[in-house]
N, C-alpha and C positions, 0 to 999 in steps of 0.2 A: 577696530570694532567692525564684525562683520554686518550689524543690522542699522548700524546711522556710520558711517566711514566720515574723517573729518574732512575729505577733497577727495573729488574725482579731477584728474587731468588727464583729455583724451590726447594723444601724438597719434602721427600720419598712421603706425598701423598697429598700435596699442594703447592699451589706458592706466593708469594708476590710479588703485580705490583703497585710497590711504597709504597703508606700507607693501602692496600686495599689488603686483601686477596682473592683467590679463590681456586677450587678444580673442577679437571677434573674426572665427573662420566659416565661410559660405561653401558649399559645394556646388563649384561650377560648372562642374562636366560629370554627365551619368554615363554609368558604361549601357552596354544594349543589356546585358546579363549581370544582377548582382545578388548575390546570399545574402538571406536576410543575418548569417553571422558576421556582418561586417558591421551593424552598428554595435555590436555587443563588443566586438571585436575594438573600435573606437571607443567605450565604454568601458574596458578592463585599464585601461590608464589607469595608475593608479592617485590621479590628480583633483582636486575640486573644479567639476564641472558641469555645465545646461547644455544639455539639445532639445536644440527648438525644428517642431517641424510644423511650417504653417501651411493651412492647405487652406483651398479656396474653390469648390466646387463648381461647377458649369453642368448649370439644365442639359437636359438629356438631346432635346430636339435643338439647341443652340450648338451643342457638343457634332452633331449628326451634321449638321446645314456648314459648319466651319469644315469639320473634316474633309467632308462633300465638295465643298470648294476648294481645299489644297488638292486633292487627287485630282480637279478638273485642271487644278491651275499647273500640275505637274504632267498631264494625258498632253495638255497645251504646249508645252515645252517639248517634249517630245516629239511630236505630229513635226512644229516647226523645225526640229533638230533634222530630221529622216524628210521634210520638203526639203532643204538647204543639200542635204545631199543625193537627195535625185537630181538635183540640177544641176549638181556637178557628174552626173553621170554614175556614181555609187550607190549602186542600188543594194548592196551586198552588204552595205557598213551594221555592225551591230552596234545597238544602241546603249553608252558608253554607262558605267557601270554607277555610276552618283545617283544619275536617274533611274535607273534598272531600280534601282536602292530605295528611291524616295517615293517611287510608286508603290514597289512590294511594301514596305513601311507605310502605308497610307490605308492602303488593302487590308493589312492587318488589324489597322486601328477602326477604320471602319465596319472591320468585322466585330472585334471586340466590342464596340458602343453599342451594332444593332443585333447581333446572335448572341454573343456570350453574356448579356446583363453588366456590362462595366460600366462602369460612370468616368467622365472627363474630370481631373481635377489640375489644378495650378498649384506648387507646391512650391517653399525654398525653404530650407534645410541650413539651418545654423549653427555653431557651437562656440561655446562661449568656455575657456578653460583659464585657469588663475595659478600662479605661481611663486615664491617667493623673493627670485631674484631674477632681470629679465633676463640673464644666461641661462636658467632653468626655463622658461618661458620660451625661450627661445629652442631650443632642445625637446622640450615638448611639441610646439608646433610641428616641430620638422621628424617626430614623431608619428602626428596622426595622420602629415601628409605624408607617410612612407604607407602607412595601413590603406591610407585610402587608395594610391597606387597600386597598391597588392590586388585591389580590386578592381583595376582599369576604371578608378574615377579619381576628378582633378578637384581638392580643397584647397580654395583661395585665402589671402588674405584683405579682408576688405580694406581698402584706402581712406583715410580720409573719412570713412564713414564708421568709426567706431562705436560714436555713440549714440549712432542709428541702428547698427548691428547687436549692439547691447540691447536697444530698446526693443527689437524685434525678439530678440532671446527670453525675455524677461515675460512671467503671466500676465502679460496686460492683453492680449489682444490685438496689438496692434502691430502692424506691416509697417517697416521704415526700408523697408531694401526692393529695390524693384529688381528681383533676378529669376522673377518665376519657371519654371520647368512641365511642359506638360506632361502628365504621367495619366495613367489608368488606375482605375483601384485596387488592381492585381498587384502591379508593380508599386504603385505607393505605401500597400501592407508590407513591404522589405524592410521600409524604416520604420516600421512601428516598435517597440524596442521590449515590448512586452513578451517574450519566448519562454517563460519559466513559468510551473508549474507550480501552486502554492497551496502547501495545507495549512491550514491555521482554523482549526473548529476553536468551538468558545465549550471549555471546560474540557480540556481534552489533555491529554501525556504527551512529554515528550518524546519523541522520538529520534533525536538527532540532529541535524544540520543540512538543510539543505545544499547539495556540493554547487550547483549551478550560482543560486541570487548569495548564496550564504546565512541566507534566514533557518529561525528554529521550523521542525517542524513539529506542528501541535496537531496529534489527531484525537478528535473521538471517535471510537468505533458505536457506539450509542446513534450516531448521525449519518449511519448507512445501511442499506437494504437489508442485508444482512454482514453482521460483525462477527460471524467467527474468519479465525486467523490459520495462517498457516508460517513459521517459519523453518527456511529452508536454510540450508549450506554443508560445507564440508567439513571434516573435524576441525576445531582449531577457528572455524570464521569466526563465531560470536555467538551463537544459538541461544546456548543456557544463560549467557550471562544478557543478553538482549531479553528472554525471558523472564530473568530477576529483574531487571531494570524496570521492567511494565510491569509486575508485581509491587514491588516496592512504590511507584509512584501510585500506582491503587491504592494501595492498604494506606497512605499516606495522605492522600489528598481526598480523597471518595469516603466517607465515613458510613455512605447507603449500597455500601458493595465490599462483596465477599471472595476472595479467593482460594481456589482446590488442584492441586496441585497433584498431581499421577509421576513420581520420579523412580524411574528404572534400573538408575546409575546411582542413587543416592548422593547427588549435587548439591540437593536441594535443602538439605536437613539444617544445618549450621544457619542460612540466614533465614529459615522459618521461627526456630529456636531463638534467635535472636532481636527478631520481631514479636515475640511473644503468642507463636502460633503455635498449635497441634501437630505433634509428628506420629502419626501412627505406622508402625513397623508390622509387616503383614509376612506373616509363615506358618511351617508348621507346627515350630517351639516357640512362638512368639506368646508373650503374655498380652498380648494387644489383640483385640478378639472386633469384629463386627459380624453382625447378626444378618446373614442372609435374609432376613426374612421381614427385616425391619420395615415399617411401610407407616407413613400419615395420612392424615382423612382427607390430603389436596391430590395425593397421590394419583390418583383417578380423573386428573382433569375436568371433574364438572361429575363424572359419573362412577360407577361402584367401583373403589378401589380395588377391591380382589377382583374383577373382572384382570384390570392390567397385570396383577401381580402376580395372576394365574398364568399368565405369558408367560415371565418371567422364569417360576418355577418349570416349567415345562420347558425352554431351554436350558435351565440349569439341572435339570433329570436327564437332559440330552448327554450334556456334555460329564454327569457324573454315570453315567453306566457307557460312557467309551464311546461317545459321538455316536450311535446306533439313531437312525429313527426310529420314534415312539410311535406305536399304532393308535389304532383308533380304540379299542378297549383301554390300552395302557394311558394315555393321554382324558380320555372320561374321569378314568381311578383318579388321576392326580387332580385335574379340577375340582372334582366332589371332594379331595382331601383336604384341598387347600380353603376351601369353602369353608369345611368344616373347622378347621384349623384356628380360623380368623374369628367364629362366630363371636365366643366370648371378647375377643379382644374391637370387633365392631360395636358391640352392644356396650363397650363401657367408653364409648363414642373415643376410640383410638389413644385412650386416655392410661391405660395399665399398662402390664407389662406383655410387647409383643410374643407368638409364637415362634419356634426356632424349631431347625432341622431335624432336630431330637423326637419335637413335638410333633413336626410333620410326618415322621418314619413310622415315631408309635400311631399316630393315624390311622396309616396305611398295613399294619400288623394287625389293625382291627377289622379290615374289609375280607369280606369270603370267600371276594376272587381271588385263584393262584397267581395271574400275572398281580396283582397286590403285593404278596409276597417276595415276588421275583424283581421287584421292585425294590422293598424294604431291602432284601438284601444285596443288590447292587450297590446300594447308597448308603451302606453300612458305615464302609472305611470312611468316610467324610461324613458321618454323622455321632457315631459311637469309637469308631477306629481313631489311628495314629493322625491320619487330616481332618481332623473335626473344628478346625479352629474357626470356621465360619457356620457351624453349627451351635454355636454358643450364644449368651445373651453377650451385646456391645456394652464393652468397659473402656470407651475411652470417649473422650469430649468430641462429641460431630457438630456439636454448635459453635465451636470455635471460629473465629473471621476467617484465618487462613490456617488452614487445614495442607498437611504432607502425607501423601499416602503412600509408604517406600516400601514399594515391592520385590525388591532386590535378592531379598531368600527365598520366594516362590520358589517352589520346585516344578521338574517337569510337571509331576501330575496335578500342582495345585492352580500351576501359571492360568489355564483354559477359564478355571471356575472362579481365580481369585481377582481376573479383569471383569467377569459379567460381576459379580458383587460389588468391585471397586465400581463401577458403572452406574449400577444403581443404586449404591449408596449416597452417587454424586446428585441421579434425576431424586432421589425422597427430597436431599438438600434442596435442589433446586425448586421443586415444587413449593416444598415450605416456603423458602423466598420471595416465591410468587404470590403468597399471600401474603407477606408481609410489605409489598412492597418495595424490594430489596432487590438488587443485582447480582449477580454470581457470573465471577470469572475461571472455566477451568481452564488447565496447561495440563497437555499431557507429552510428555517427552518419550522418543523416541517413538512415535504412534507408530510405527511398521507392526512395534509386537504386538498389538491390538487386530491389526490384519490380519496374520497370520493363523488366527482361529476363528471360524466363521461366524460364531453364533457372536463373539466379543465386536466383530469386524459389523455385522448387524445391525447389534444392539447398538452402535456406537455412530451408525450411517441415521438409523432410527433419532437417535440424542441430537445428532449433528442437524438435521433438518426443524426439530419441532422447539429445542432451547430459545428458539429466537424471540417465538409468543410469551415466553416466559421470563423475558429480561434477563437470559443466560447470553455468553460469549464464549465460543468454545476455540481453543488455540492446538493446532497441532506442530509438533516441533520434532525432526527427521533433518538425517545427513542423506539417506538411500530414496533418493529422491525416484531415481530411477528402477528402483523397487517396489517403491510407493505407487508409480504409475501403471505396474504391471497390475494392481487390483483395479476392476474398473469400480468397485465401491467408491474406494480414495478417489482417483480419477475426477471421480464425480462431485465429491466431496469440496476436492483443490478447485476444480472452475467454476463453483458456485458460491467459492469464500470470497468479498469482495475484501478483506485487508488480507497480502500476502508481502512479507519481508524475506525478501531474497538477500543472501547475503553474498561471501565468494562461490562459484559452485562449480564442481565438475564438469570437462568438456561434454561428455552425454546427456549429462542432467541439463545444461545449456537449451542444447540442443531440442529437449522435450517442453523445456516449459517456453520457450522462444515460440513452438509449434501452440500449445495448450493456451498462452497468454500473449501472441502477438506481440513479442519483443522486437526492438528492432535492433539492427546492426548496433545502431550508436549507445544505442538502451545495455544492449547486451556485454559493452563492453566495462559500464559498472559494475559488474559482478563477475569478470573474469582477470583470474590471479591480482586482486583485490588483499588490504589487509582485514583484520578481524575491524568488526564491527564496521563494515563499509557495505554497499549494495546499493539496492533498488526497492522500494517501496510501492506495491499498487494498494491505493484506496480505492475503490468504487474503480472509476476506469481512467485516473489518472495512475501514472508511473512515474517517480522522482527519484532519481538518485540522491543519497543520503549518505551522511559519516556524523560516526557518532563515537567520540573519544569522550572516556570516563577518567576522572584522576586516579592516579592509580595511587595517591601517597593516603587516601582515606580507608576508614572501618568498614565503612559500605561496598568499597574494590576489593578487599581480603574476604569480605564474605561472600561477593557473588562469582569470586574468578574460579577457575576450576585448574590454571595451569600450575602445572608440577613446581614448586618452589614460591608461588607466591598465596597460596591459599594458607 
């Protein structure tokens, strides 16, 4: 019984607490130089055991007046050392190396007390470790004094005073060992044993395992500055399926938050489907339509909707008559169009059915000016022609909790225009949300191809900074890290996201986010040639290394994995 034991019997330098041995060890010699990884290091035993470190502070000016007196009382020894041998005639003798030692060591500490801000403390340092048989007991000992060695320092076994040693070990408070040790507070943070970094917010997702203490780690991204995400790695690390995984725990435990999903590759279709989400397939033959021009009465943040949405159109004119800048006559037309456009569907207070590209063409087939015209028919082929498929009214559920937007048949010419629409299709969601009170999660996979077109790369840097007021989360997920970093948009984007999950990654890619996020050597080597699902985690401005293994014999691992043979 570990919490009443029927007998303690202490012996000369162990004790028995019940059926269960232990042995009370002291450290009695400090080296000059020790890592603070040597208590962790004494601490990965993998045994039941207490370290006690008792400290005992000394006022500042009692600390100054004692040290003060050892450096006199060692100047003293000296002086008499170098009289003794002038009178032997040795005027040359140098002064023998103990005391050379005990001065400079006095100097130091006196420095430390009165320039550096150290404080003087007394300290003794115990450990208290328990075993089943005293040959394993024994074998352990000679265990922690082999570590403590490694560190040029000597743990004793205490004699005779076991269960003084005990009691000193134990939360009482109270000193039974008189073997105290002067240290600085420099040197005494070495045994503080606290070196791990620990997320655990209160209603937050797992994220995996912390690899250092072995703890979960739980984040919410709700509980930082800013929570959009960015996950990185190589093919093969973990990306998409670390993606599902924070999806799934979403739609699962968060009943006031909504997930939207941008998938490239078509990944992501099967465990949407199977969550009972919306998968909307976007092309040029696709029966699945959204209405470019969709828009609600939050839309406008506070102020006239078509003000914003008149943006919107005016880069989406950009990019349907061939990336051309629009002038200052041509860009007027479309304002006044879109104005017009919207009138009735403002006036039935955003409540019918919106206008569409259709509607917006014939418009501008009404206006006198030729650039009007030259207009209407630019934007022909995407509004009456073969890509008209975002010039139609939306036939598919956008109210769904989690929503898949599979862009995978884009074609070249639709790919430009059918990410600004996927984009704002997300900010109308999101804004609803915001009135409702609701949270919105998007995941957009493979973000480089949103870069790649400027007005989408924009609009998206635009989304990336202003979601935040809106109880949006925005996550970018990229293998071409060092692609990514050639846009200074993203750039900017990556060192203002404060959650970023690095998984394994590229020696260049390394290299760049090591520079961009202040990696360190030791940091850096959790994420190189690493297995899937393993890396580095920054919240806010901590960094944790993490592993996160999923069962692979469940429904939930055949839906989110993406490797050949086991999907």
């Amino acid at each position: 019984d570990y919490i009443c034991p029927d007998s303690f019997e202490f012996e000369k330098d162990y004790f028995k607490m019940g059926n269960r041995y232990g042995r009370v060890i002291f450290l009695r010699e400090y080296a000059a130089y020790i890592k603070d990884s040597m208590v962790a290091e004494l601490c990965e035993l993998n045994r039941n055991m207490m370290l006690s470190v008792d400290v005992v502070p000394v006022p500042t000016d009692e600390a100054v007046r004692e040290v003060e007196n050892r450096l006199l009382g060692v100047e003293t020894n000296i002086t008499n050392w170098q009289r003794k041998q002038n009178q032997n005639n040795n005027f040359s003798a140098v002064i023998p190396y103990d005391l050379e030692q005990q001065r400079k060591e006095s100097k130091e500490f006196l420095d430390d007390l009165t320039t550096r801000d150290q404080r003087m403390m007394f300290a003794v340092l115990t450990m208290v470790h328990t075993a089943d048989t005293k040959e394993q007991l024994d074998n352990d000992t000679e265990a922690l004094l082999t570590t403590a060695r490694k560190h040029l320092c000597q743990f004793a076994v205490l004699k005779y005073q076991q269960m003084d040693g005990l009691n000193t070990a134990l939360p009482f408070g109270v000193r039974k060992i008189d073997a105290l040790r002067t240290l600085t507070t420099e040197s005494l943070a070495v045994f503080i044993p606290f070196r791990v970094q620990e997320i655990y917010h209160k209603d937050g997702v797992y994220y995996g395992q912390n690899v250092i203490s072995k703890n979960m780690i739980i984040a919410n991204r709700r509980h930082l500055l800013n929570g959009n995400s960015f996950i990185l790695g190589v093919s093969g690390a973990g990306k998409s399926f670390t993606a599902k995984e924070e999806m799934t725990n979403i739609i699962l435990t968060d009943p006031n938050a909504d997930v939207l999903v941008i998938d490239p590759e078509r990944e992501y279709a099967p465990l949407v489907k199977a969550m009972q989400g919306e998968v909307i397939h976007i092309s040029a033959t696709s029966d699945n339509h959204i209405n470019a021009m969709d828009m609600n009465s939050d839309y406008g943040d506070g102020a006239n909707p078509v003000i914003l949405k008149s943006e919107f159109i005016l880069s989406l004119c950009e990019q349907l008559i061939g990336g051309a800048s629009l002038g200052a006559k041509q860009k007027s037309i479309i304002d006044r169009c879109t104005a017009s456009v919207y009138r009735y569907y403002q006036q039935g207070n955003y409540m019918g059915t919106p206008p569409t590209l259709q509607d917006f063409r014939e418009e501008l087939l009404k206006q006198d000016e030729p650039e009007a015209q030259e207009i209407a028919l630019a934007i022909e082929l995407f509004t009456d022609g073969s890509l008209n498929t975002f010039a139609k009214h939306t036939n598919v559920d956008t109210h769904s909790r989690l929503i898949c937007y599979d862009i995978l048949d884009l074609g070249k010419q639709l790919q430009p225009i059918g990410m600004l629409v996927v984009l704002d299709s997300i900010l109308n969601r999101i804004t609803q949300n915001r009135a409702k009170g609701r949270n919105t999660f998007i995941f957009i996979d493979e973000i480089y191809l949103l870069f790649q077109h400027e007005y989408s790369a924009n609009f998206l840097f635009t989304l990336w900074k202003r979601v935040r007021k809106y109880g949006a989360y925005c996550t970018g997920i990229t293998q071409n890290v060092d692609d990514l970093l050639q846009s200074h948009t993203a750039r900017t984007m990556l060192a203002n996201s404060e959650f970023i999950i690095m998984l394994n990654q590229a020696s260049t890619d390394r290299i760049e986010l090591a520079k961009l996020l202040n990696i360190s050597d030791l940091q850096m080597s959790y994420i190189t040639n690493v297995g899937a699902g393993q890396g580095l985690l920054k919240v806010g401005s901590s960094l944790v290394p993490f592993v996160n293994k999923f069962p692979r014999n469940t429904k939930l691992y055949k839906l989110m994995t993406t490797k050949f043979g086991e999907c």
